[in-house]
MARBA-377054 format. One record per residue (C-alpha): y, x, z; chain. Coordinates in steps of 0.2 Angstrom, whole numbers, plus 5000, padded with zeros to 4 digits. Layout:
N
+-------+------+------+-------+
| north | east |   up | chain |
+-------+------+------+-------+
|     Y |    X |    Z |     A |
...
+-------+------+------+-------+
END
This chain:
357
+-------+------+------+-------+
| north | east |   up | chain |
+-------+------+------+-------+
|  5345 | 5578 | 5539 |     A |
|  5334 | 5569 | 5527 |     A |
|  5334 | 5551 | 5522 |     A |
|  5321 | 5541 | 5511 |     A |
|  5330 | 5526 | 5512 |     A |
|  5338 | 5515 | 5499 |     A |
|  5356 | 5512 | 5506 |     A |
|  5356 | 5508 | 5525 |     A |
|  5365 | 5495 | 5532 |     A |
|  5380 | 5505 | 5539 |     A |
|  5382 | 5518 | 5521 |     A |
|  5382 | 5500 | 5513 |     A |
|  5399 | 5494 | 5523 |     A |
|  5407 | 5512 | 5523 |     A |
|  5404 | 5512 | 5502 |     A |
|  5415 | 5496 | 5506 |     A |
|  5427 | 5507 | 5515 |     A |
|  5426 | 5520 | 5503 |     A |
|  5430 | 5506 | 5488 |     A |
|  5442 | 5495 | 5495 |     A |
|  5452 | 5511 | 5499 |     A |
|  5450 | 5515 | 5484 |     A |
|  5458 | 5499 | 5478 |     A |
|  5472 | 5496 | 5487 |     A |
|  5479 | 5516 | 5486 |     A |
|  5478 | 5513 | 5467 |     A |
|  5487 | 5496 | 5466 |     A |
|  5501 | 5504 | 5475 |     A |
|  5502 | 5521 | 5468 |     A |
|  5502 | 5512 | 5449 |     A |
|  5515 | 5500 | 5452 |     A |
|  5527 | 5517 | 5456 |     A |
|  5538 | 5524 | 5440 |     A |
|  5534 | 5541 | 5434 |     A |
|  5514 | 5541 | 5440 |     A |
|  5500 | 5540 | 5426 |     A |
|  5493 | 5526 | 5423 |     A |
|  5476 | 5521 | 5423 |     A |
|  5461 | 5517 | 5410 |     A |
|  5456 | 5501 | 5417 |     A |
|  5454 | 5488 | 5403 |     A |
|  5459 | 5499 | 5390 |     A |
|  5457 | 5517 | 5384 |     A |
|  5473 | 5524 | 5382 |     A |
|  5475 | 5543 | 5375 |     A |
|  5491 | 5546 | 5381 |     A |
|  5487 | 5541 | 5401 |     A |
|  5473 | 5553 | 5399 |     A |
|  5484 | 5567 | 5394 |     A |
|  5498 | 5565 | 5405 |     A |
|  5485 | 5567 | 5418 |     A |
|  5478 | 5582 | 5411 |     A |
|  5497 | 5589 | 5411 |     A |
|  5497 | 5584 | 5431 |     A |
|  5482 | 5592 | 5434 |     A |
|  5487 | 5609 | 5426 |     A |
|  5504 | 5609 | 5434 |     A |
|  5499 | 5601 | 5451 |     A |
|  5513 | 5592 | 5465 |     A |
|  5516 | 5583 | 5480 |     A |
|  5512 | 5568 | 5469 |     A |
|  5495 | 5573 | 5462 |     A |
|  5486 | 5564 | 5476 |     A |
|  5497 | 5549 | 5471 |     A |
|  5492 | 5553 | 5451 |     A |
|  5474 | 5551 | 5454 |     A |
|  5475 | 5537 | 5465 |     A |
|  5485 | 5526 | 5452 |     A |
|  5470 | 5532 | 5437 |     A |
|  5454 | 5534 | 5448 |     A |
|  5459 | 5521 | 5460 |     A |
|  5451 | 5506 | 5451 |     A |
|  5434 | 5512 | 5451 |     A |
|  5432 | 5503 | 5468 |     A |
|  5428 | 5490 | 5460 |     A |
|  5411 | 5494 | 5452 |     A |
|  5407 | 5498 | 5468 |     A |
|  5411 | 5481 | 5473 |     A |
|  5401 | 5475 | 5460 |     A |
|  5387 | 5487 | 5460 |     A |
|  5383 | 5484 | 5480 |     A |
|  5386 | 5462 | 5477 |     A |
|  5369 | 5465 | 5468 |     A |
|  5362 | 5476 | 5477 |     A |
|  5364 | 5465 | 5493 |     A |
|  5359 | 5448 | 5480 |     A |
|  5342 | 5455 | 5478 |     A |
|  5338 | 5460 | 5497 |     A |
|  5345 | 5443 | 5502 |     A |
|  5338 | 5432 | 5490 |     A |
|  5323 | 5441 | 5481 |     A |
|  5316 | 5448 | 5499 |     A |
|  5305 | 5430 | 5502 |     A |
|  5303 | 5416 | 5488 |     A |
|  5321 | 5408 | 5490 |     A |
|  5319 | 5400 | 5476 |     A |
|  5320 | 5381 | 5484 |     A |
|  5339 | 5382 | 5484 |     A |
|  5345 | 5375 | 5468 |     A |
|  5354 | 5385 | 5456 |     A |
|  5369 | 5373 | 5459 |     A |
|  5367 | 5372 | 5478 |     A |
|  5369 | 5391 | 5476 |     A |
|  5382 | 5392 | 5465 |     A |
|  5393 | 5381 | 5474 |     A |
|  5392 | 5390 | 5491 |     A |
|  5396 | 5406 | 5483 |     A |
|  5411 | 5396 | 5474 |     A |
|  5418 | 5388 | 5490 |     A |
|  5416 | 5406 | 5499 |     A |
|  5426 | 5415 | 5486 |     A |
|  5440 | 5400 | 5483 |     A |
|  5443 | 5401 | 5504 |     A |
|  5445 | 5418 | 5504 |     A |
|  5453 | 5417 | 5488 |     A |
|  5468 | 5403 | 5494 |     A |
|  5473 | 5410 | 5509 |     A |
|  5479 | 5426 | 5502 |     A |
|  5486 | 5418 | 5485 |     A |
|  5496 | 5405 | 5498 |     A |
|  5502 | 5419 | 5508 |     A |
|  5507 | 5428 | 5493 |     A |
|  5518 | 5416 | 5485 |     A |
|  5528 | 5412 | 5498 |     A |
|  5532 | 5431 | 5501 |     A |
|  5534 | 5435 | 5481 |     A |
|  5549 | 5420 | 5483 |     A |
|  5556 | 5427 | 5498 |     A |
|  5555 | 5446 | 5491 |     A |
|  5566 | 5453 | 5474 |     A |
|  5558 | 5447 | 5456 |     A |
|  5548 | 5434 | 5464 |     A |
|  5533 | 5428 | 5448 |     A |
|  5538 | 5414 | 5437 |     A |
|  5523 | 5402 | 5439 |     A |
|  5519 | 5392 | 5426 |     A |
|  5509 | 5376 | 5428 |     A |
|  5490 | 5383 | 5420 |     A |
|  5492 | 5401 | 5428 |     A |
|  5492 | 5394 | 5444 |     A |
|  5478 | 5381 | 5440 |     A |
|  5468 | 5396 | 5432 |     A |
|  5471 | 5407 | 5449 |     A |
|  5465 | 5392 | 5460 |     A |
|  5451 | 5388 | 5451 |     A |
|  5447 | 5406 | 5448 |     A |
|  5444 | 5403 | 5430 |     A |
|  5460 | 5412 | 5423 |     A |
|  5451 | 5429 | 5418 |     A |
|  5445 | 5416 | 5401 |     A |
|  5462 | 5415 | 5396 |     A |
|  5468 | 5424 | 5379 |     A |
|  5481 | 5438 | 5391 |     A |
|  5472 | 5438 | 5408 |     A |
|  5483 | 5454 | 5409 |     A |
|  5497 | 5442 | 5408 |     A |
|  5491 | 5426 | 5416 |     A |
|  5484 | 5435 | 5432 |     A |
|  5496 | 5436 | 5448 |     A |
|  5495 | 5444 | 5458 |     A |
|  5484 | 5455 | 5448 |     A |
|  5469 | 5460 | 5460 |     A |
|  5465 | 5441 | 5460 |     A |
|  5457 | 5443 | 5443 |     A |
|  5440 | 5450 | 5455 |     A |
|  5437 | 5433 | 5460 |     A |
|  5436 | 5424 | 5444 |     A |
|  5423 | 5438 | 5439 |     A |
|  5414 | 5436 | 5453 |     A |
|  5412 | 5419 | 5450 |     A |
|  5407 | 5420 | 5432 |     A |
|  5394 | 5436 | 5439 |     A |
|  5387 | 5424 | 5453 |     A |
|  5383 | 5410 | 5440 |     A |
|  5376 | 5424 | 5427 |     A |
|  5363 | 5430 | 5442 |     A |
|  5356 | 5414 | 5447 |     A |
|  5355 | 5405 | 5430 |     A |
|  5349 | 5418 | 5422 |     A |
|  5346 | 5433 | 5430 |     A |
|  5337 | 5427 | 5445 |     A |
|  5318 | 5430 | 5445 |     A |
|  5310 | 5414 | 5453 |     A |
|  5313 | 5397 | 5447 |     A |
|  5330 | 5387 | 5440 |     A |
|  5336 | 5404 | 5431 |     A |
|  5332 | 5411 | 5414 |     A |
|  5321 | 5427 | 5418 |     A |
|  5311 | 5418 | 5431 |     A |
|  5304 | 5408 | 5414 |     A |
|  5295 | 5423 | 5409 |     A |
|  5283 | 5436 | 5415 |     A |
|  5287 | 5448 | 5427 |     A |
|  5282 | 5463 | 5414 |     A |
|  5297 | 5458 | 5404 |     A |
|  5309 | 5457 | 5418 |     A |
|  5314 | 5476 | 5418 |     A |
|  5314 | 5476 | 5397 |     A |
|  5325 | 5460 | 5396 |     A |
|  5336 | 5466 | 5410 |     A |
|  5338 | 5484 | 5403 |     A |
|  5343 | 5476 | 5384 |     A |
|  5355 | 5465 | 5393 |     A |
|  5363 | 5483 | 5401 |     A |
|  5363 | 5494 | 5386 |     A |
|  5370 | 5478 | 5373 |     A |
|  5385 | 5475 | 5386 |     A |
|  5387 | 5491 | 5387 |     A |
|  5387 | 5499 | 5371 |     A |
|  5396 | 5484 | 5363 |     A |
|  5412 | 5490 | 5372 |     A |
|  5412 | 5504 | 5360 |     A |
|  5415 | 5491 | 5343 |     A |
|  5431 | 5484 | 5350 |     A |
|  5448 | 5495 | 5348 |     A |
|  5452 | 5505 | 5362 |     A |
|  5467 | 5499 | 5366 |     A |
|  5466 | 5483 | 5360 |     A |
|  5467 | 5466 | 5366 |     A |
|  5450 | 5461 | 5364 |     A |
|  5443 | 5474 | 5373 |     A |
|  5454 | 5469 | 5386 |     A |
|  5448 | 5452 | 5387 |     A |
|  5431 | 5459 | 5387 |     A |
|  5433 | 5468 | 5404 |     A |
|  5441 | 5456 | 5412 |     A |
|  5425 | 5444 | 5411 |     A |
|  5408 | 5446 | 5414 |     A |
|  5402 | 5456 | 5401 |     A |
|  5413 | 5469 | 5406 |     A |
|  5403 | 5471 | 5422 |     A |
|  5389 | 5467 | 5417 |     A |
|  5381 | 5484 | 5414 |     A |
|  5386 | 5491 | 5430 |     A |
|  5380 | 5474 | 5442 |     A |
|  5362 | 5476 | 5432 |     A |
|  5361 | 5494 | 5438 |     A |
|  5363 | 5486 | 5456 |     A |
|  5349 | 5473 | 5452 |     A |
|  5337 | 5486 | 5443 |     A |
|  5342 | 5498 | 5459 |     A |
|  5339 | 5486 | 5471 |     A |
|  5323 | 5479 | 5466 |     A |
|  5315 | 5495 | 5459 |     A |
|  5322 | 5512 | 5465 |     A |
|  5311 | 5521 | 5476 |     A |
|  5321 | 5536 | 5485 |     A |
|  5312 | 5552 | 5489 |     A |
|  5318 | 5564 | 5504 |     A |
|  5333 | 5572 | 5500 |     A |
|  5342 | 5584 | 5513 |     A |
|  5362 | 5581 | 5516 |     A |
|  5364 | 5597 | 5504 |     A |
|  5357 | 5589 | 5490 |     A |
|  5367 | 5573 | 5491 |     A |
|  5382 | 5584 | 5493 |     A |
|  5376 | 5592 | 5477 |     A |
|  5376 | 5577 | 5470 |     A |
|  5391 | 5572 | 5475 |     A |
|  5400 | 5587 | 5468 |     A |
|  5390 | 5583 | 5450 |     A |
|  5395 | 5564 | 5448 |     A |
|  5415 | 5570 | 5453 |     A |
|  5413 | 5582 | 5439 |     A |
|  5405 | 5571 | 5430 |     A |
|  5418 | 5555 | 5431 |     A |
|  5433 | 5570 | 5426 |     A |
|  5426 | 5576 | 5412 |     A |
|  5418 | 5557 | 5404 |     A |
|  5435 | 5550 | 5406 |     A |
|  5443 | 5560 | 5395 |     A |
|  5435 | 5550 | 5378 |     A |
|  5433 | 5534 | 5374 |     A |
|  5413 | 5535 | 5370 |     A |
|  5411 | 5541 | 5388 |     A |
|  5423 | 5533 | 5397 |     A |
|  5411 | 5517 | 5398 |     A |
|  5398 | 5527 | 5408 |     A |
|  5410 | 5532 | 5422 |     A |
|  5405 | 5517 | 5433 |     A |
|  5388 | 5523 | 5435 |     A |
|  5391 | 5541 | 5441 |     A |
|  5405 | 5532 | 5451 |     A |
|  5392 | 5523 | 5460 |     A |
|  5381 | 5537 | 5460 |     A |
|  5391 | 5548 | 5469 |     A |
|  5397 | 5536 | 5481 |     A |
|  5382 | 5532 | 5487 |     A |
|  5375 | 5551 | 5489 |     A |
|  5394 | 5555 | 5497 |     A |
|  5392 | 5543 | 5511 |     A |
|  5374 | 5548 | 5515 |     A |
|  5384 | 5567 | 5519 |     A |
|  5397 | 5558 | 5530 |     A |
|  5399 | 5562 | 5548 |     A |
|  5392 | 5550 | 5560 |     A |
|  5411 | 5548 | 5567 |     A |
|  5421 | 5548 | 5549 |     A |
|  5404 | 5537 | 5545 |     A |
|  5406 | 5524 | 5558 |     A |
|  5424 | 5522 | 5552 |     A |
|  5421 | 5520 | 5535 |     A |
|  5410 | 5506 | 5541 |     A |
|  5425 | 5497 | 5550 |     A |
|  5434 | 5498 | 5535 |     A |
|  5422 | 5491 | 5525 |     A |
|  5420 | 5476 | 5536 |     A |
|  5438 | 5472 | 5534 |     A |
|  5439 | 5473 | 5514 |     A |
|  5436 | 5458 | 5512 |     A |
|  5453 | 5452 | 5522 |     A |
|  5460 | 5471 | 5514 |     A |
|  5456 | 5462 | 5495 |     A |
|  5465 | 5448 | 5501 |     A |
|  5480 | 5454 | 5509 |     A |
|  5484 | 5470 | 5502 |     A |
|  5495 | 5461 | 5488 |     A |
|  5506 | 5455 | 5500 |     A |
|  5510 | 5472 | 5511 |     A |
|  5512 | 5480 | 5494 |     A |
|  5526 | 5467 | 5487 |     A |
|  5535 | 5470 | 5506 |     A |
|  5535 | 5489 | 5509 |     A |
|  5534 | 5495 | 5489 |     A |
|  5552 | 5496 | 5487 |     A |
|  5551 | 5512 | 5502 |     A |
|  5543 | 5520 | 5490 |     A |
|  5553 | 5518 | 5476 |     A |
|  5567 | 5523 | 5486 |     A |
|  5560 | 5539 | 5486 |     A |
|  5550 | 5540 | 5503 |     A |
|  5535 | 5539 | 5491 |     A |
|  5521 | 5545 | 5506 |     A |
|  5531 | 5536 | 5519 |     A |
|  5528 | 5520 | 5510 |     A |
|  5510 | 5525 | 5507 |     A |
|  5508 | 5528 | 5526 |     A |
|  5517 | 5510 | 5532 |     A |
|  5506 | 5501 | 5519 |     A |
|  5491 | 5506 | 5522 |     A |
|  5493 | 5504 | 5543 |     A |
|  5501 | 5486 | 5537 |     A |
|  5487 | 5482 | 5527 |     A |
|  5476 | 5487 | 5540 |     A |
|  5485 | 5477 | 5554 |     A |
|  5484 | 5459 | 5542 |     A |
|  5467 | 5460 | 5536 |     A |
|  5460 | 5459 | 5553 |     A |
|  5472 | 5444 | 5556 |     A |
|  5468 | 5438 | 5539 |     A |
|  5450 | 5440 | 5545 |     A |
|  5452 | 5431 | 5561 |     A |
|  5462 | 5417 | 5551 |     A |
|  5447 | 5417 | 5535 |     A |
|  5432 | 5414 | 5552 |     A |
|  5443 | 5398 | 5560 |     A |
|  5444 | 5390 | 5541 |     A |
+-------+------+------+-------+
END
């Protein structure tokens, strides 16, 4: 079946699916002893290698290998579609009469709702669980005000970890509508339209490439992805995508083509440091030609899933701190199995609990 359309409204939620899946199957299967860790914020040569070893000498626990190393990239995802849904809501007519703050500040209350529920919910089962978090006084300010990803060790300050997505959403919500934006109240929107695509494409390669001047393994580099910059390329690529890509028709045996070449490609560029940077894009890439080959049926429940990552994002923390320890017991897939159908079981109460607040 061909298809000329950017991203339809129902591919858009199952690359949700897809993502948020993606997320919460990684920040299980990494917290587990003995599986290979993944190149997130870092490079590190030796994760890279002890997945090579998995995948030469293959186990019941690959599938749990290249959750905990792939996993992560969910989160491009995540960003790459937050663009590409803040030009078709807000670039679509002149909606430049909202204020940059006014629009600031309802995208910062949205995130700190969704944020504090879970983070409330959190605690209290971290101190009712074994090796509850020490607290300290500034982390938990940092969390609540979703600024902590600016500290010197986000790495460190962060807790529970996939909370760090909310302090660089805010910090890439504020990027696009001062600066980004191309009406009024933003940098861009000063300059003639000609320049948009040059200034936004400089802005892409610099962030980018600049990953590639800090030590692999290093601190810095770190700090770097933690914050916006880190980001940045990949949420440009959703704006430039959104505001200029015209698709042509493509049959389903193309996309699965293309598909097939982005997997290829995210293995093989993840084994170097100089290429690793560029895995996000054919992550996205492939996402997006992979759902336009779904099923109607696996399709439409991908879709579900992805109306629910939102309440998944928030809750999953908290099923993984409960049923982990099954896991660890060693009844690894039977813990896989009870977490996801929990996390699935809270986020639509979490959901139902997000709408009433």
């Amino acid at each position: 079946m061909a298809t000329t359309e950017q991203i339809s409204r129902i591919e858009t939620s199952a690359m949700r699916g897809i993502a948020i899946l993606a997320i919460v199957l990684h920040n299980y299967s990494h917290w587990l002893g003995g599986i290979v860790q993944e190149n997130e914020y870092q490079f590190h040569v030796l994760n890279v290698r002890r997945l090579m070893v998995e995948l030469s000498h293959p186990s019941w626990e690959l599938t749990v290998h290249l959750l905990s190393f792939f996993g992560h990239y969910g989160v491009p995802i995540f960003v790459f579609l937050s663009a590409y849904g803040l030009v078709k809501k807000y670039e679509r007519y002149d909606s430049s009469y909202e204020s940059g703050t006014s629009f600031f500040v309802s995208h910062y209350k949205k995130l700190f709702l969704m944020m504090v529920v879970g983070y409330a919910a959190f605690v209290l089962v971290d101190y009712m669980t074994p090796g509850p978090r020490r607290y300290e006084f500034w982390n938990v300010v940092g969390q609540l005000g979703m600024f902590s990803n600016l500290y010197a060790n986000p790495d460190h300050d962060i807790w529970p970890g996939p909370y760090w997505y909310f302090g660089l959403m805010v910090q890439l919500y504020a990027f696009y509508r001062f600066v980004l934006y191309p009406g009024k109240g933003s940098l861009v929107g000063l300059v003639s339209k000609r320049y948009h695509v040059p200034i936004l494409s400089a802005l892409l390669i610099s962030s980018l490439l600049a990953q590639l001047f800090f030590d692999p393994e290093g601190l810095a580099l770190q700090w770097y992805r933690y914050n916006l910059f880190g980001s940045l390329p990949i949420f440009i690529a959703g704006l430039l995508f959104a505001r200029y890509y015209t698709p042509k028709e493509t049959t389903r045996g193309t996309q699965i083509l293309w598909t097939l070449i982005a997997m290829l490609l995210i293995l093989m560029l993840s084994m170097s440091f100089w290429s690793w940077i560029f895995v996000p894009f054919f992550v996205c890439i492939g996402t997006i030609a992979l759902v336009k080959t779904l099923p109607d049926a696996l399709l439409s429940r991908l879709e579900w899933v992805g109306s629910i990552s939102a309440a998944m994002f928030v809750c999953h923390p908290i099923s993984r701190k409960v049923i982990i320890p099954i896991s660890r017991h060693g009844e690894l897939f039977a813990g896989l199995l009870l977490y996801i159908v929990a996390t699935l079981v809270l986020a639509v109460m979490f959901k139902r609990l997000m709408k009433r607040i």
